[in-house]
C-alpha positions in Angstrom: 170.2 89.1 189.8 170.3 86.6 192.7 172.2 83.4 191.3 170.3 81.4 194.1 166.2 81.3 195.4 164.4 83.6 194.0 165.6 85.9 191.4 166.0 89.3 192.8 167.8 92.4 191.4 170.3 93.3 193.9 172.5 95.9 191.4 172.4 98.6 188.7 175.5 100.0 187.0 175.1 102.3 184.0 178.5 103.4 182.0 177.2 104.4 178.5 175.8 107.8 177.8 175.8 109.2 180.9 178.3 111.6 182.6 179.2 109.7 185.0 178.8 106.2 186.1 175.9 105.2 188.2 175.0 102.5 190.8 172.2 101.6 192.4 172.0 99.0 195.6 168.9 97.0 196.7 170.2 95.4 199.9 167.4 95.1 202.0 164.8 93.0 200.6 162.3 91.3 203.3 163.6 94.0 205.6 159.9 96.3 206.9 160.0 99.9 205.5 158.6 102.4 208.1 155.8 104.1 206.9 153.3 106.9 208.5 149.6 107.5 207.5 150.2 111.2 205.4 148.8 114.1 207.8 145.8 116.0 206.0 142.8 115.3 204.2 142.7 112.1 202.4 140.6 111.1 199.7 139.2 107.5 198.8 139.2 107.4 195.4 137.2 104.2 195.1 134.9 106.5 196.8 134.6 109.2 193.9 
């Protein structure tokens, strides 16, 4: 977690009962993620 501001998780390592160590990285918080409408029918399910 972020020491400083607001508490973030920035890391995940798992050792125990797996295979083989994991990690995981968040590094980009505040940074935009690109996103396109889905191509297709949608359906409004507040609609339904």
């Amino acid at each position: 977690m972020a020491t400083e501001g607001k508490p973030y998780l920035l890391r995940i390592d798992t050792a125990s009962g797996a295979k083989e160590p994991e990690h995981l990285s968040f590094t980009e918080y505040g940074k935009p993620v690109p996103a396109q409408k889905p191509a297709g029918k949608i359906i409004d399910l507040d609609a339904l």
